[in-house]
N, C-alpha and C positions, 0 to 999 in steps of 0.2 A: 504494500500500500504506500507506503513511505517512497519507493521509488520513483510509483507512478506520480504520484503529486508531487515529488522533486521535477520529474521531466516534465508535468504540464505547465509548473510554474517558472521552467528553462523554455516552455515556450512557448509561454504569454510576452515571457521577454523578447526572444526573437520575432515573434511578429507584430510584439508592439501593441500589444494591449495589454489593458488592467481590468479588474473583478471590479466592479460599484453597486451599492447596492442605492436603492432606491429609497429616496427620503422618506416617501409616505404613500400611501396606499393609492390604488389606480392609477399608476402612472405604465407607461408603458419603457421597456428598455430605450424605445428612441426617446422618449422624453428625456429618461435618467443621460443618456448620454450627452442630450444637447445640452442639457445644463452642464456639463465638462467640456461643450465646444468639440466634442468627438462624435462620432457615427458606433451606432450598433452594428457587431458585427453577427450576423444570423450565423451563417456556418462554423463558425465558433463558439457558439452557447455551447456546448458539450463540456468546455472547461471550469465554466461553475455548472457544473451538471452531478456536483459529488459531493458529499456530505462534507470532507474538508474542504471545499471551498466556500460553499454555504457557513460553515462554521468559523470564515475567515471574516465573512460580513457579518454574520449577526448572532446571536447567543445559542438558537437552537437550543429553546429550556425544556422543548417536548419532544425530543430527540431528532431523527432525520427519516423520513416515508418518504415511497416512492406514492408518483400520483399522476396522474394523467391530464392533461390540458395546455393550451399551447403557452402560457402562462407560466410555465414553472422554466426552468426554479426559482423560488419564492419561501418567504416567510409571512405565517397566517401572522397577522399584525396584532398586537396585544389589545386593539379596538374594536376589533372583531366580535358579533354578536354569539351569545350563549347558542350551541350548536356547533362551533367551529373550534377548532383543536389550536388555541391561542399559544405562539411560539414554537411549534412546530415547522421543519423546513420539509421542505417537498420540493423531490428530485422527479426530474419528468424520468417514466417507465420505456418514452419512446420520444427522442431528442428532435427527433424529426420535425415534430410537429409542432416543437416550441415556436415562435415566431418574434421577432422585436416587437412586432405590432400589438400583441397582447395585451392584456392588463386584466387585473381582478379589482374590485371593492373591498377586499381583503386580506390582498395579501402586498409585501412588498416585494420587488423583483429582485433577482440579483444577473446582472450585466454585465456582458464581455463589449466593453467597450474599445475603438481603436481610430485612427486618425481617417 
C-alpha cells in the first residue's frame, strides 16, 4: 500500500497536479479548481480515488466506503441531514464514471486539480 501511494504521489508530481478538496458542499471539482486558477483534470481523478488520499484532505471520522456516483470521491459533510453517514469518505467502486462536472448537496469533493 505504502508503495503504491509513494508512486501516485511521484506522480501527481510529474504531471503537475495536487489533491484539493473542496471548501463546502455542492461545488463541483471544476468549481474547486477555479478557485486555484487551475482546471480539473477528469482522467486523473483515480489518484484521490483511495482512502489515503481522501484521508490526506479530510478526517474521515466514519472511516473510508466504496460508493457509486459520479460525485465521488467525497466527504458526507458534517451538515449533512440525519440519514446520511456524517464524515465518512467515499471512494467511487467504478472511477469511470466520476466526472469534474458533479456535485452533491452533501458531500464535499476531493480534486485532482492541474494547470
Amino acid at each position: 500500500q505504502r508503495i503504491v501511494e509513494a508512486s501516485r504521489s511521484s506522480d501527481m508530481e510529474k504531471l503537475g497536479v495536487t489533491l484539493i478538496a473542496a471548501s463546502s458542499t455542492d461545488m463541483s471539482c471544476d468549481d474547486v479548481c477555479a478557485t486555484k486558477g487551475r482546471h480539473c483534470k477528469q482522467d486523473l481523478l483515480y489518484l484521490a480515488n483511495t482512502c489515503a488520499a481522501l484521508r490526506s484532505l479530510f478526517a474521515c471520522m466514519k472511516g473510508c466506503h466504496d460508493s457509486i456516483g459520479a460525485e465521488q470521491p467525497a466527504v458526507v459533510d458534517d451538515a449533512a441531514p440525519s440519514g446520511h453517514t456524517k464524515g465518512v469518505c467515499l471512494y467511487s467502486s467504478n472511477i469511470a464514471t466520476s466526472t469534474c462536472e458533479a456535485k452533491h448537496k452533501y458531500t464535499r469533493r476531493a480534486c485532482v486539480c492541474g494547470v
